[in-house]
Structure formats: structure tokens, C-alpha cells
Phi, psi and omega in degrees: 000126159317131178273175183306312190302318191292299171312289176344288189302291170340312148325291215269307189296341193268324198282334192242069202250342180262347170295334195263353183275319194290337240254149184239128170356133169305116168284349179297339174268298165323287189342321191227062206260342185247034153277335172304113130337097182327150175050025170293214166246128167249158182246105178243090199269152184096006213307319162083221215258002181041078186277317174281345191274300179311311163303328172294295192318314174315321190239018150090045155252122162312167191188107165256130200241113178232162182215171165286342204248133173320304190305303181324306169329291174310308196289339184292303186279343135284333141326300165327306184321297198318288194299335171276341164302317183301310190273001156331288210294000000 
């Protein structure tokens, strides 16, 4: 059984899911990208559809992204799929 905050979040990411997809790197993180150690490991908890994990993941910061909610999850990793198809292309 799923706990409540997972259901709540799952909830919210499934009925509002392009408000949370559309959403752009944390400034509190761009701002301070050259505190990062270049290719390093990040951690992105809480991560939610993970927009800074993705932006990071992009400019070669590893990037582990967990969240409680599955749905969030799911939205992060097809989001991901996308952008890397795009720059494939």
C-alpha cells in the first residue's frame, strides 16, 4: 500500500501534469553552476518531474533524481525520452 503523500502527489502530477512538465531549472541552481564540479553527481531529491536534474543531466552532471511520487516519475522519464530524441535529431 502506497503511502498518503505518494498518493496526494501522484494525484496532483497525473490530473496537472503539463503545469509540472513545463516548469524550468531551479535559479537557485543555474545561478550557481560554477560551484558544481563539471561531470559531477548530483542528487536531486524530491525531484518531482525533475527540470534541474534534466538541465543538469544535459550540460554532463550525472544526475540521480528520486521522488515519493511514481506518477512524477514516470513524467520526468518520458520528458527526458523527448528531449533526448530532440537533440538526437
Amino acid at each position: 500500500m502506497s503511502h498518503p503523500d505518494a498518493l496526494r502527489w501522484d494525484d496532483r502530477y497525473t490530473r496537472e501534469a503539463e503545469r509540472y512538465t513545463l516548469r524550468g531549472p531551479r535559479h537557485l541552481v543555474t545561478s550557481h553552476l560554477d560551484q558544481l564540479p563539471r561531470g559531477g553527481l548530483v542528487l536531486d531529491a524530491a525531484c518531482g518531474t525533475t527540470s534541474t536534474g534534466r538541465y543538469l543531466a544535459a550540460r554532463g552532471w550525472r544526475v540521480i533524481a528520486v521522488d515519493v511520487s511514481i506518477a512524477a516519475l514516470r513524467l520526468a522519464s518520458l520528458k527526458a525520452c523527448t528531449e533526448r530524441s530532440r537533440s538526437v535529431q
